[in-house]
N, C-alpha and C positions, 0 to 999 in steps of 0.2 A: 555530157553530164556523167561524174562515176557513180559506178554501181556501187550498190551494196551489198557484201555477202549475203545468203540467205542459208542459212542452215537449217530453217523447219521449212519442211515441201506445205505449199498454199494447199488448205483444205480442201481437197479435194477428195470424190468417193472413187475408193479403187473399184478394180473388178470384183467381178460375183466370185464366189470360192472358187475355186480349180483343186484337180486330184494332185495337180503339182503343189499347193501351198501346203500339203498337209506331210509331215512326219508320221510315223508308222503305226503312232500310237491314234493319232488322228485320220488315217484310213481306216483303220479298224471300226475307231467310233461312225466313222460316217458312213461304211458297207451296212453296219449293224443297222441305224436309223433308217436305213432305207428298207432293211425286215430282211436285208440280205447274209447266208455264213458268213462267218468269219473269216473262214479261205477264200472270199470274191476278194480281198484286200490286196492278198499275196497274187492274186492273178493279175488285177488290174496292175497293180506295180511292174510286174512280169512284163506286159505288154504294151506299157509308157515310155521305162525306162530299158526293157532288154529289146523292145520290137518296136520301138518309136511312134506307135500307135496310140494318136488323142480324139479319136473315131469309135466310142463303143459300136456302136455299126459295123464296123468290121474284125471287130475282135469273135473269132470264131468259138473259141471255149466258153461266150459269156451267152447265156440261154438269151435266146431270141426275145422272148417275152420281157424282159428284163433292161434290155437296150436302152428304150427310150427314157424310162427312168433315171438308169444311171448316167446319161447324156447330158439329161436337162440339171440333174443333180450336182454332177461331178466333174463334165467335160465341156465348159460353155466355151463359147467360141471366143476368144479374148484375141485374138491377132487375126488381121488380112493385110496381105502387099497390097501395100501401095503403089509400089513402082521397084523394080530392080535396073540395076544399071552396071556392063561390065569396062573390066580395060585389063591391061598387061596379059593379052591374048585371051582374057577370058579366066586368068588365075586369080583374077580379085575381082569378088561380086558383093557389092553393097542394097542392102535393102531398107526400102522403107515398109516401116509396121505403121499402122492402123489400129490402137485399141479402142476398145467398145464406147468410149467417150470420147470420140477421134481425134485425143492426142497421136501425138507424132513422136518416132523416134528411129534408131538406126543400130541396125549393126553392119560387121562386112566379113565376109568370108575368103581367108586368103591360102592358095593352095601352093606348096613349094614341094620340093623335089621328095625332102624328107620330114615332112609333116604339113599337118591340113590347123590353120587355125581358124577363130573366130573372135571376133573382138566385138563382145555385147556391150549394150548399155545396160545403167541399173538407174537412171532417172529420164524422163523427159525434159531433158534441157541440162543445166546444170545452175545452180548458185554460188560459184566460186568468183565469178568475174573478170578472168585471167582475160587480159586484152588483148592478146595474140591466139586464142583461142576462140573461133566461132560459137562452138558449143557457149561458152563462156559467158560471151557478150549478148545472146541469145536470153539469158536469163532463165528458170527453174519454174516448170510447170509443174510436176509431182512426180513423187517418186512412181517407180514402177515395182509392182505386186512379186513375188517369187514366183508365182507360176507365169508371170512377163519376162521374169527376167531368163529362165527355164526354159520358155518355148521358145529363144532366137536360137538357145542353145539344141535340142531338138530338132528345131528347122534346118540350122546348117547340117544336124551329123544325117537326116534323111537326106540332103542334097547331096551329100559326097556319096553316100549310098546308094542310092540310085543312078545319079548321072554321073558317076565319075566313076574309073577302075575297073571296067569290066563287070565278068559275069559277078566277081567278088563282091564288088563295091570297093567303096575307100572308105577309111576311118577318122574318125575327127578324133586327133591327139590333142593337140594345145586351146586354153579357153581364155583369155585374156580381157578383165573389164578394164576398157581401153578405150570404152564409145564414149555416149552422153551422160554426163552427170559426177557425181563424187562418189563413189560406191561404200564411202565410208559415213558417210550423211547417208543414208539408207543402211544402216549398219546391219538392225534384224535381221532384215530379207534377204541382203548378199550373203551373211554369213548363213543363212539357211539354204540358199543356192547351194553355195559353192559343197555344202556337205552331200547335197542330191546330186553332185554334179562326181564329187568326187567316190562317193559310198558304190560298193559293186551292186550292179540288178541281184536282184529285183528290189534292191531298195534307192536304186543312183544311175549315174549314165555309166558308171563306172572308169573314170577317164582322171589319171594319176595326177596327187596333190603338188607334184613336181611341176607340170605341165600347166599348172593354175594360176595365174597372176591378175594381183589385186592391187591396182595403185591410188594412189592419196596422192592429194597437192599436200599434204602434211597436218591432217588432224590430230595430235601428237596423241593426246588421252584415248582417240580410236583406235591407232597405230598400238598402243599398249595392253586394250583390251582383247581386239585379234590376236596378236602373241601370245595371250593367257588361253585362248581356242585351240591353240595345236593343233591348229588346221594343218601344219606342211606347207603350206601356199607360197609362194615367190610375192614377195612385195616391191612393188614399185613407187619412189617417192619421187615425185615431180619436185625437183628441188629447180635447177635454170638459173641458181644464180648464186653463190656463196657467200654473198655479202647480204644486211640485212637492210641498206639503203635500198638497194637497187629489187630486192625481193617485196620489197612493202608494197610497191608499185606492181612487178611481175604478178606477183602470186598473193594477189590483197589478202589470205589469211595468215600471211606472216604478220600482218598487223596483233595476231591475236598470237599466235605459237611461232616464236622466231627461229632460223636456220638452228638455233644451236639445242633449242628445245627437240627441234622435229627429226636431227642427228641421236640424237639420246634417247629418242623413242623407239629408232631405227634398230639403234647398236641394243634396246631390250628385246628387240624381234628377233633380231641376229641370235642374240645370246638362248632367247628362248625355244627356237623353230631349229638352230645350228642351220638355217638358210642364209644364203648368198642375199642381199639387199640389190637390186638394180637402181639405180641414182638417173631418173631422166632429166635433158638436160637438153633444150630445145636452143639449139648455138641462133641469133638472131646479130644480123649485121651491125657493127659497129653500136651495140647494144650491149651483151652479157660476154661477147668471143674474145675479150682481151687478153694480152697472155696473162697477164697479172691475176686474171681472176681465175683463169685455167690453172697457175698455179695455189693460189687459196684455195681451190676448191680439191685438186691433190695434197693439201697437208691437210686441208680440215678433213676428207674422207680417210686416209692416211690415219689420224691422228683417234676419228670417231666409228671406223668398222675396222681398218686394217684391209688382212686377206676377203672379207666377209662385204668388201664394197666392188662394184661393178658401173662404171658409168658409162649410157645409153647415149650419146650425142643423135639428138635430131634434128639435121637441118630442115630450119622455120618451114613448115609449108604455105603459101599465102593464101589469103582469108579476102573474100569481101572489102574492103574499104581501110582494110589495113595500112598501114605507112612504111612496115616493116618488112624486113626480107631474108631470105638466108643468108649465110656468113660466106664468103668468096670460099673455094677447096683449101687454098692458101693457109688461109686463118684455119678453116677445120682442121687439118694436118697436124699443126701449130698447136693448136688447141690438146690435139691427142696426145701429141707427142709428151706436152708438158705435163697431161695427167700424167700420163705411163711413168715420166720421170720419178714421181712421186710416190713411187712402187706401188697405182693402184690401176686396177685391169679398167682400159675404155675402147669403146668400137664405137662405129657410128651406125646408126640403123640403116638398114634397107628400106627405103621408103616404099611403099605400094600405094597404089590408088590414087596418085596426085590430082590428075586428070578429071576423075569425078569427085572428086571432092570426098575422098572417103580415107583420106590419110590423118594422121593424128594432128588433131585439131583443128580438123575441118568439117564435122560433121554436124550440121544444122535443121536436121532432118524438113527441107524445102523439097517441094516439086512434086508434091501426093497428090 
């Protein structure tokens, strides 16, 4: 049976407030309602985002007395693992979260030589319907709250900090919403992320708007109001196909915003952010890897970013009960080769996490 998009998340009740949901203006207000100065605001911030502490308990500058209040107030417990799971020696770890209404969902933490990423989610599931996509086919339980989406972020940069690098620690550079859901159908709360994510302590994790990537299967009118944000962010559009036959089916919201719409929304972000657009492009066998469409889809990016387009080739990773598979080396080659020809820059991703299921478009967040 096919799905149906779903672009409003089912009514459901988010978590209780978090210190994370609030902007600065809204700490203030809420240190005050608690009868607490005005400077408890700048401290907590101090100590969420510069010391990665969601423990008033162990915040040592905040009066004893005082603890349990702003705990129950401002630090409720919104996440527990579920379960974690590693592979590629231990460089890529994916976790399952637990929120207070025991939805499920996932992120993964991947470590490389020269930078630490994480690839959160910004919903429980997702409603796009992509059928080579687990997440996908899973269908869209609700969005997840800013201070959910915040704390997987949080969770990895203490994980690097403590168990990894020495007496130093290591630092989580790159943040990529990559996991469960559409980040762009949750628009509020990601774009309220990503500014704590990117803003220096004590008001952010402090972690550079270069290093930040937000992808769309192609919500064009989202795609134009983020560019109007000047966030800096790197945008990734999940395109997979250059033709709008074969996309109708791939990426069921071309039925609504088609490849040439969702190009033009691309090439306003370009124009507006002067950011590079990455173009993913999930090559699936004897499916989307034809050269023909390898070369359509080098004049149409050619034609709709220029210098300003970069395409992501990922081979298909398989899903559950899928029919579908990756594209033979051959054909990826082939495939590269011909964008390039069309003077437009393509690599193919390094895939991580195949193994457990924690590679792109596999995340179904099962086994909690």
């Amino acid at each position: 049976m096919k799905q149906e998009l779903v672009f409003e998340a089912p009514r459901r009740a988010l978590p209780p407030r978090h210190f994370a949901d609030l902007d600065a203006e809204g700490r203030a207000a809420a240190v005050t309602e608690l009868g607490l100065p005005a400077f408890r605001a700048k401290q907590l911030a101090q100590q969420y985002y510069g010391r990665l502490l969601a423990d008033p308990q162990l915040m040592t500058d905040l009066p004893a007395a005082v603890r349990d209040t702003v705990a129950e107030a401002l630090f409720p417990k919104l996440l527990t693992v579920a379960r974690e799971i590693e592979c590629d020696s231990g460089e890529t770890r994916k976790t399952l979260w637990r929120a207070h209404d025991g939805t499920t969902f996932e992120s993964v933490l991947m470590r490389y030589p020269n930078r630490n990423t994480v690839c959160i989610s910004s919903q429980a599931g997702c409603g796009m319907a992509c059928p080579f996509c687990a997440t996908g086919q899973a269908g869209l339980t609700r969005n997840l709250s800013t201070a959910e989406i915040l704390e997987q972020v949080r969770a990895a940069a203490v994980t690097l900090r403590d168990e990894f690098g020495g007496s130093g620690g290591a630092r989580l550079s790159n943040v990529v919403f990559m996991g469960m859901g559409e980040p762009l159908a949750n628009y509020a709360r990601v774009v309220a992320a990503v500014r704590r994510i990117t803003t220096a302590p004590p008001d952010g994790f402090g972690i550079s708007a270069r290093s930040v990537t937000v992808s769309t299967v192609g919500l064009a009118p989202a795609i134009r109001k983020l560019a109007d944000e000047h966030l800096g962010v790197t945008l990734a559009l999940s395109l997979h196909t250059p033709d709008d036959e074969l996309r109708d089916t791939l990426v069921p919201v071309n039925n609504r915003w088609k490849v040439g719409e969702a190009l033009e929304a691309a090439r306003y972000y370009a124009d507006q952010t002067g950011r590079r657009v990455s173009v993913e492009y999930a090559l699936i066998r004897d499916v989307n890897d034809q050269p023909w469409r390898a070369d359509l889809l080098g004049k149409m990016l050619h034609w709709a970013l220029g210098p300003l387009a970069h395409v992501n080739l990922i081979p298909l990773n398989p899903t559950p009960g899928s029919q579908w598979d990756a594209s033979p080396k051959a054909a990826e080659r082939e495939f590269v080769r011909r964008v390039r020809a069309a003077g437009v820059s393509c690599t193919v991703r390094d895939t991580r996490g195949r193994e457990i299921a924690a590679a792109c478009g596999q995340l179904a967040a099962t086994g909690g």
